[in-house]
Structures are given as C-alpha cells and as structure tokens.
C-alpha positions in Angstrom: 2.1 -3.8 -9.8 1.1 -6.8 -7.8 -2.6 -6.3 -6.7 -3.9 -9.3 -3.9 -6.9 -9.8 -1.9 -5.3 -13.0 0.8 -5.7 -14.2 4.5 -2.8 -14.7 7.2 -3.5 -16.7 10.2 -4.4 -14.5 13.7 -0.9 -15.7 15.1 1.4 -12.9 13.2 4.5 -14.0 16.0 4.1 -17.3 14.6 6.3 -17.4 11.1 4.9 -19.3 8.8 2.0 -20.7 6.6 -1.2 -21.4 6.1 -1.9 -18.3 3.8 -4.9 -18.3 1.8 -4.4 -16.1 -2.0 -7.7 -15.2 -2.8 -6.4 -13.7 -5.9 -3.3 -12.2 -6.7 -3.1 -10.1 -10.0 0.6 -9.9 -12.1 -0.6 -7.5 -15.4 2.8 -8.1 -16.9 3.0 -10.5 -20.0 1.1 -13.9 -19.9 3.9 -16.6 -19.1 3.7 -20.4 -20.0 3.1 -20.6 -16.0 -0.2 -18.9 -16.6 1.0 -16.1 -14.6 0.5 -12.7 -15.4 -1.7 -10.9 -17.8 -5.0 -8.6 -17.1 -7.0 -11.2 -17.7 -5.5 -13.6 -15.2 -6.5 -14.3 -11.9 -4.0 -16.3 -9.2 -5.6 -18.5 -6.3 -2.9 -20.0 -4.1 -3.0 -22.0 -0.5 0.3 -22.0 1.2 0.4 -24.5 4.0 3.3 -26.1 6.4 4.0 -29.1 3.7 3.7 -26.5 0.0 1.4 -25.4 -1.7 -1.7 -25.7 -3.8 -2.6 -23.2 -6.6 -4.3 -22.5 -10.1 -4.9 -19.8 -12.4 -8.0 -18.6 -13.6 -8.0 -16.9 -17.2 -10.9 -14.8 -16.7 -11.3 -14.2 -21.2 -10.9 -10.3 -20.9 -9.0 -7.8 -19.5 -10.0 -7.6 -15.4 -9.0 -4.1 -15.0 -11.2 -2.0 -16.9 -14.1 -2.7 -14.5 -15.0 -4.0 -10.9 -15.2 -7.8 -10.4 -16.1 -9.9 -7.5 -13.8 -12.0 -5.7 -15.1 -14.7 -3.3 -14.0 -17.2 -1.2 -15.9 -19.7 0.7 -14.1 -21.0 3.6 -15.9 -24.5 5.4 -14.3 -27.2 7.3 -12.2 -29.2 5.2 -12.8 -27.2 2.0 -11.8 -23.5 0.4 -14.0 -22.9 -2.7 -13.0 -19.4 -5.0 -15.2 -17.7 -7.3 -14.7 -14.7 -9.5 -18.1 -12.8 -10.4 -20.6 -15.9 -9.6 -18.1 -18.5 -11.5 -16.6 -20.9 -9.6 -12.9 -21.0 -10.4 -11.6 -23.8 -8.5 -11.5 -26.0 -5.1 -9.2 -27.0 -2.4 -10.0 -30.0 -0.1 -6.7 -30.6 1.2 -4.7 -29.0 3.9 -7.5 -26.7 4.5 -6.6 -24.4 7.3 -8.4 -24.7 10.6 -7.5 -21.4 12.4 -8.4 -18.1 12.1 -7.3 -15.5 9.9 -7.9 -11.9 8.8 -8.0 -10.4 4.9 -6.0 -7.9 3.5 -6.3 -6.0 0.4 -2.9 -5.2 -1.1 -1.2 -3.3 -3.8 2.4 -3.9 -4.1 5.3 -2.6 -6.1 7.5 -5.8 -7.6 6.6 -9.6 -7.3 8.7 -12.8 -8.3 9.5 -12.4 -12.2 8.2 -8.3 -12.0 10.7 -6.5 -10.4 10.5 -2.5 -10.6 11.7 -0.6 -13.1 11.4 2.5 -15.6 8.0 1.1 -17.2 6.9 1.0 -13.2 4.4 3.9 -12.4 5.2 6.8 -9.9 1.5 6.6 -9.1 -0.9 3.2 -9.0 -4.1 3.0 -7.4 -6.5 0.2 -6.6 -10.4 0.7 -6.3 -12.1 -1.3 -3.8 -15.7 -0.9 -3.4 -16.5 -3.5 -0.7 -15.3 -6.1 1.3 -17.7 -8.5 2.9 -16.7 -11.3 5.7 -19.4 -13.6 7.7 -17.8 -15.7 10.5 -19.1 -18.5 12.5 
C-alpha cells in the first residue's frame, strides 16, 4: 500500500510540477534508500528543475496509532513536521502558486508493485485535516 498526504498546483490542465509530498508511507522492507518501512516517513518537493526530498525514520512503527502530519507553507520556505517534531526544511524552489491537498491510499508504488502478499481490503483512518490560507 502506498498511503500519501501531498499538494498539486490549482492548474490540473497544466502537466507538470511543483508537487508538494507531505508524507508518503511505503510499509514494505526498509531499503538502503531509506525508503519503506512502518516507521518511515517520506517528504518530497517536485519542482520544474528535480526534486528535493528526505526521509524521516520516525523510531517505531507509524501504523499502530494516529500521528500528525504538518506542513507549514511561507514564502520562500516549506517546513514538515510529524507530531510537533520538525523533520526537515526546504528553502529552495519553494512553490508560489496555489495548490490543494489530497489524502491518498494507493495500490503499488516504484519498487512495490502488487501482488499475492497485497490485501483485497486496505483502509486508511483519517481523523482530521486542517488548512489556513492567506
């Protein structure tokens, strides 16, 4: 499963980045990439020129209980958090348009494709999404 909380710009018609990863979850094995694992968190910015990304290797396993995911979104700078602890910063290629959130829970991602260990039947538990604007 391939659970994500991320941001696309307004302009759908428009192909492209910037994307914003909140978080995107792989529970498969750990990987020397840091990816993967239920104790691993992803954080990714796509923009026009690459990306920037980092994982954050929360020290337990995230899916036994609710955690909060937060991103704080000013001019010039994305800060992340996961339950109060800030878990990194991106000053570069900061997007400057607007965006909305989507909560996602997918079936396959690069490196976890489906098969028979796959369940018929996944679910994700969301008990809130917040989002102030300016």
């Amino acid at each position: 499963m391939w659970l994500a909380f991320w941001l696309l710009k307004e302009q759908p018609a428009v192909a492209g980045p910037p994307e914003i990863d909140v978080f995107e979850a792989y529970p498969g094995k750990l990987g020397l990439d840091g990816r993967g694992g239920r104790n691993v968190v992803l954080t990714t910015l796509h923009y026009a020129g690459g990306s920037h990304n980092f994982a954050y290797n929360h020290g337990s396993d995230m899916t036994t209980d609710f955690h909060t995911h937060r991103l704080t979104w000013t001019p010039g700078l994305l800060v992340f958090s996961v339950d109060g602890v800030e878990t990194g910063r991106i000053s570069s290629d900061v997007p400057d348009v607007p965006m909305y959130p989507i909560i996602s829970l997918a079936v396959g991602a690069d490196g976890y494709r489906v098969d028979q260990r796959s369940p018929a039947i996944a679910t994700m538990d969301v008990d809130y999404m917040r989002v102030w604007a300016n």
